[in-house]
C-alpha positions as CSV (number, residue, x, y, z in Angstrom):
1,X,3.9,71.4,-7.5
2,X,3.1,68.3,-5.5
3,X,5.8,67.4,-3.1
4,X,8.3,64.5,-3.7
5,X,7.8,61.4,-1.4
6,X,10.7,61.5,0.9
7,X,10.6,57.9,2.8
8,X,9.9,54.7,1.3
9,X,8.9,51.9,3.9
10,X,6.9,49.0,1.5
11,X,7.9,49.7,-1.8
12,X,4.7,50.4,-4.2
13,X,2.2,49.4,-1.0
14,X,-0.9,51.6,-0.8
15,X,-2.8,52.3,2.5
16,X,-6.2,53.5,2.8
17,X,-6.4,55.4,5.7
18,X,-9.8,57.1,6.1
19,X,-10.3,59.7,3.3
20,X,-6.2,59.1,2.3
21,X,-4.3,57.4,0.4
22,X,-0.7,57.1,1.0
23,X,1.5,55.5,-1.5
24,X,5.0,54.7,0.0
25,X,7.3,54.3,-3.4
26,X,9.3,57.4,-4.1
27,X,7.5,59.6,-6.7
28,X,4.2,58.5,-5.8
29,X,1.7,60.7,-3.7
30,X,1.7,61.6,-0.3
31,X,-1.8,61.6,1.6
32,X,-4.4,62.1,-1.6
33,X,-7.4,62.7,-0.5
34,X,-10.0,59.9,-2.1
35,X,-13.0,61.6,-3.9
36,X,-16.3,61.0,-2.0
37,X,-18.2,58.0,-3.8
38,X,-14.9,56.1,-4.2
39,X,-12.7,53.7,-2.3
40,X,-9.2,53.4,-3.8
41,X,-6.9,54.9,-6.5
42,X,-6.1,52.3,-9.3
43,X,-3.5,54.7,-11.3
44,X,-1.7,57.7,-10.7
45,X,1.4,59.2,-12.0
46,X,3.2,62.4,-10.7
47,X,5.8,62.8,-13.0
48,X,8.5,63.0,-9.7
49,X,11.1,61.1,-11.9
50,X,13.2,63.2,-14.2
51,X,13.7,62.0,-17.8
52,X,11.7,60.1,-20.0
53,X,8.0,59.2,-18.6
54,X,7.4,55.9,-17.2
55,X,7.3,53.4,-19.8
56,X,5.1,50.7,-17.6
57,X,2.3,53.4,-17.3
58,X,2.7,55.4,-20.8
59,X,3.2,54.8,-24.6
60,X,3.9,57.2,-27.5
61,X,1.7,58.2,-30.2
62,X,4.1,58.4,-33.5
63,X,3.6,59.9,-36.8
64,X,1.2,62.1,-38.4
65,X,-1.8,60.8,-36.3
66,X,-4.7,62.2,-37.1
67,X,-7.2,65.2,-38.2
68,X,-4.5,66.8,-40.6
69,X,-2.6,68.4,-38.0
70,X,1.1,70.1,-38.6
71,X,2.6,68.1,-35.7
72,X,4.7,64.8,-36.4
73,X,4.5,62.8,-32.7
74,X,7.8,61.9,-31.6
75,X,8.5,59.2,-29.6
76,X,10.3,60.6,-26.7
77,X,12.2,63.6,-27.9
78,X,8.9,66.1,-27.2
79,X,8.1,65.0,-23.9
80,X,10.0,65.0,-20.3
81,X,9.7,64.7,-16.8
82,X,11.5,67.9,-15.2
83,X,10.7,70.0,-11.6
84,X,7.8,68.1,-11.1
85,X,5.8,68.2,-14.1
86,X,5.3,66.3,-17.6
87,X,6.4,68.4,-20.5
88,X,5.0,68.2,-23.8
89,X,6.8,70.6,-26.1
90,X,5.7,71.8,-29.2
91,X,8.9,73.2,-31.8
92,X,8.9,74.6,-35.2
93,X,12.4,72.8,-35.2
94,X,12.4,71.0,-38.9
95,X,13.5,67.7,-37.4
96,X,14.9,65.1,-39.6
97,X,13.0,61.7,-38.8
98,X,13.7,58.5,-41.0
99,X,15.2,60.7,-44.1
100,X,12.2,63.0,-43.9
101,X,11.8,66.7,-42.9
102,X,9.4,67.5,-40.0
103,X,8.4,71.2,-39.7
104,X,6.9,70.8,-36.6
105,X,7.0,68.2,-33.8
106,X,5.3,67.5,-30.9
107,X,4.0,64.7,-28.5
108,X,1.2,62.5,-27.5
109,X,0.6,60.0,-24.5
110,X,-1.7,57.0,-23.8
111,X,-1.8,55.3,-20.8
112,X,-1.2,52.0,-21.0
113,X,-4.1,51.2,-18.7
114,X,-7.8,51.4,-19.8
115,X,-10.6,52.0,-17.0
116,X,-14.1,51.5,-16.8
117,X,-16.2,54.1,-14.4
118,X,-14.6,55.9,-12.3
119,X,-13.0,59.4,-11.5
120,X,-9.9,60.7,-13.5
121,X,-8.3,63.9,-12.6
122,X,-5.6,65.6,-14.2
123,X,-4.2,68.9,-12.8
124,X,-2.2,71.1,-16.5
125,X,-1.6,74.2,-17.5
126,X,-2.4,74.7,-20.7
127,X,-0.2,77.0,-23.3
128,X,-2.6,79.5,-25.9
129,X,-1.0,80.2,-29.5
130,X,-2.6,81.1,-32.9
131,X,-2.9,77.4,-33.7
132,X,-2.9,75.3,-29.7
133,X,-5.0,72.5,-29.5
134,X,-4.2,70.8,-26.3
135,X,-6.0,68.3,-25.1
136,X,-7.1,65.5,-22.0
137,X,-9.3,63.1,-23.5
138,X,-9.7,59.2,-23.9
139,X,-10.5,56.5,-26.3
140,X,-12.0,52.9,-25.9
141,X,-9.2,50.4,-25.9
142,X,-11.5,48.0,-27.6
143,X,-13.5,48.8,-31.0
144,X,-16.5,47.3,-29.3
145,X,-19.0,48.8,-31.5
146,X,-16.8,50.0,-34.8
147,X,-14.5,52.5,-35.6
148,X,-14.6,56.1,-34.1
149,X,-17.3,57.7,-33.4
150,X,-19.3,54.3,-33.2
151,X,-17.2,52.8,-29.8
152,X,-17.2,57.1,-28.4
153,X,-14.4,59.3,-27.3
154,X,-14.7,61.6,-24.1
155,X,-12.8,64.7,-24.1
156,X,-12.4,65.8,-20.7
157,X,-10.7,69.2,-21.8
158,X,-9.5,70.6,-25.3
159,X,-8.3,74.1,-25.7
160,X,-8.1,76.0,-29.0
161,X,-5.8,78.8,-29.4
162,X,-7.7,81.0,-31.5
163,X,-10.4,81.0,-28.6
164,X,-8.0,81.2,-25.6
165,X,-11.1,82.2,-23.1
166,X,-12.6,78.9,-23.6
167,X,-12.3,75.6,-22.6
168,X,-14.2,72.7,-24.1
169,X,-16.0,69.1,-22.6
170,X,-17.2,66.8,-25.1
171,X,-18.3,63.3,-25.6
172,X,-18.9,61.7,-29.2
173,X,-20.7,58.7,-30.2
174,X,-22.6,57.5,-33.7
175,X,-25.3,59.1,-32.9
176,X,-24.0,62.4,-31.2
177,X,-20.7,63.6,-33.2
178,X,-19.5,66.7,-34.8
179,X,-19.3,65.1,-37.8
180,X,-23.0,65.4,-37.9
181,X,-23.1,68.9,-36.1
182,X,-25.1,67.3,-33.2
183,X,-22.0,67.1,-30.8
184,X,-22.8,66.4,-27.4
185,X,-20.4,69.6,-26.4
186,X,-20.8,72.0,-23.7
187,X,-17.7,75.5,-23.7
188,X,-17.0,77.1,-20.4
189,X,-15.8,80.5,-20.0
190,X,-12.0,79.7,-18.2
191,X,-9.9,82.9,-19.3
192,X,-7.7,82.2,-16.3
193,X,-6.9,79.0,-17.5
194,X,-4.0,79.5,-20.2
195,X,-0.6,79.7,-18.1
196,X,-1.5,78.7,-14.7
197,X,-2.3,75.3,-13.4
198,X,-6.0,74.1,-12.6
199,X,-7.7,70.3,-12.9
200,X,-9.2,69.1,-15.2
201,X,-12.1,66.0,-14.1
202,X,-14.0,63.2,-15.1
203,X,-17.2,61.6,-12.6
204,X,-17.9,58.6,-15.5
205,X,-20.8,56.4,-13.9
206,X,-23.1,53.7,-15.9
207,X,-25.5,56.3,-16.4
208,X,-23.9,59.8,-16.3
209,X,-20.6,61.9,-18.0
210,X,-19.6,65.0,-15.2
211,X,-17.0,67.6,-16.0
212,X,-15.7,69.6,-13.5
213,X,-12.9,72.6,-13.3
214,X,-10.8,73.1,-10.5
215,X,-13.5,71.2,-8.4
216,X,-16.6,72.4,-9.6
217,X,-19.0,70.8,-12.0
218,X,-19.3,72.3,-14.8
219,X,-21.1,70.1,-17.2
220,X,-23.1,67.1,-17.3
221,X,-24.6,64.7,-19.9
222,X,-26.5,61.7,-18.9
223,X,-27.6,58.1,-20.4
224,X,-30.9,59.1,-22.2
225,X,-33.9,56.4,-21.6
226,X,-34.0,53.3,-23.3
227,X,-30.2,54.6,-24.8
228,X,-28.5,51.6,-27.1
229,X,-24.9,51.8,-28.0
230,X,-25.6,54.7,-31.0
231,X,-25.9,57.3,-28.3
232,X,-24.4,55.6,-25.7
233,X,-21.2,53.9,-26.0
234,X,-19.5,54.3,-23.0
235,X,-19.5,51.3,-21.2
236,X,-16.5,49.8,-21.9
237,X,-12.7,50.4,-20.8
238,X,-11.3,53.9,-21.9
239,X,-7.7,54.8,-21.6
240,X,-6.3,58.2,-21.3
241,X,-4.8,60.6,-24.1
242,X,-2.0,63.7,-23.7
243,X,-1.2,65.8,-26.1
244,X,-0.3,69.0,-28.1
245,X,-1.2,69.3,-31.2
246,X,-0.9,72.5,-33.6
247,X,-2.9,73.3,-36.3
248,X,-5.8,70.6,-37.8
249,X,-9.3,70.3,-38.7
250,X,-10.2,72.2,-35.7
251,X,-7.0,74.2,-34.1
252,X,-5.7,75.1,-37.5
253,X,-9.0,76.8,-38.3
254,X,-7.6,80.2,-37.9
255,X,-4.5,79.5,-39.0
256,X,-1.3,78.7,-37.2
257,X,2.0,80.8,-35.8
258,X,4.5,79.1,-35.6
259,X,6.9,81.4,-34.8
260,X,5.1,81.4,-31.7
261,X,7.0,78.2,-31.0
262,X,8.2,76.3,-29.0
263,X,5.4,76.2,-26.3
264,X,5.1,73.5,-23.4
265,X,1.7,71.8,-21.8
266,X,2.9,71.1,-18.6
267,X,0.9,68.1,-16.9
268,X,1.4,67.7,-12.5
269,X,-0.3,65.2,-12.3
270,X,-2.8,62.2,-13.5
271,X,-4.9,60.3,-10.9
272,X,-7.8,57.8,-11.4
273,X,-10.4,56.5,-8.7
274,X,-12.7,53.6,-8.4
């Protein structure tokens, strides 16, 4: 785990200092290096602070969301600062919510901060169960073309149980979605990933989508020529998704176990550059 800042001197300040930056408010980090092609860091959170997660940099997700998962998102009681880490919990815990039964809960996270450009880095370790779908991804905070797929989605990593060797990068747009089977998708081979902590990145420049894994680029996908919005929508501000779900469209397809629950996604940290 990352270390716990130990002095403050100008509460919240941030100092560049060559290839550093040095944030000074407890709970913020301590000498990050800044990516090469970038200047500054304009979020970060490393989950230093036990209890709930910040509320001025995160909201929850609540309900039964989307792509007919198992999961009802709580708002607070699935997720946790602790040692160092986020928690997201998944339980097969039948939770009463508002007079209704929930079989299975979980959570999910936005930031409440959108970006445009930039480089986002998220370091997790991801659980693996017969029904897992854990995912780092993010969303346009304006509809700017339509509803989904028409203003994109970028998943920077989702993880399927029932294929625990695999990690997968995606982006989605009208013209390139899974919808239509022609998914701009690429699946690395990560069998160490499940269990242990690696991160998880995002280059995103006017022109070009780059994965990368533990520092290494995996994946790219760039603006084709004379691209419109249909295949290209990603040129507006994008804000950043956690979450766990279990079972759905696509984690579900296998079926689910839930007596293999509870499990945790544990998140160290989330940085972005610009």
């Amino acid at each position: 785990m990352k270390p716990i800042a130990k002095y403050a001197v100008a509460i919240g300040a941030i100092v560049l200092i060559g290839a550093t930056v040095t944030t000074v408010a407890s709970g913020e980090p301590d000498n990050v290096a800044i990516p090469d092609g970038y200047t500054r860091m304009v979020f970060s959170d490393e989950f230093n602070t036990p209890g709930l997660p910040d509320s001025t940099k995160w909201a929850f997700e609540i309900g039964y969301v989307r792509n007919g998962e198992m999961q009802f998102y709580t708002e607070g009681t699935n997720a946790r600062c602790e040692g160092g880490v986020l928690v997201i919990e998944a339980r097969n815990d039948s939770a009463t919510i508002d007079g209704s039964v929930c079989p299975v809960t979980s959570a999910s996270l936005n930031t409440r901060q959108a970006w445009r450009y930039g480089y986002i880095e998220v370091r997790a370790k991801i659980p693996s169960f017969r029904g897992s779908w854990p995912a780092i991804w993010m969303m346009p905070q304006h509809s700017v073309y339509g509803a989904w797929p028409r203003s994109g989605e970028i998943d920077i990593m989702e993880h399927v149980g029932y294929a625990p060797r695999n990690i997968h990068f995606a982006a989605h747009s009208e013209r390139y979605n899974h919808m239509r089977g022609v998914q701009k998708n690429f699946v690395y081979e990560a069998p160490e990933a499940v269990g242990t902590f690696h991160t998880y990145a995002l280059k995103w420049t006017p022109s070009k989508l780059t994965w990368l894994y533990d520092g290494q680029e995996c994946h790219s996908l760039e603006r084709e020529e004379k691209a419109d919005w249909t295949s290209w929508p990603f040129d507006s501000d994008f804000y950043l998704i956690l979450n766990l779900a279990v079972g759905g469209g696509w984690g579900g397809q296998e079926g689910v176990d839930t007596g293999a629950l509870p499990q945790r996604y544990e998140i160290d940290y989330v940085r972005v550059f610009q």
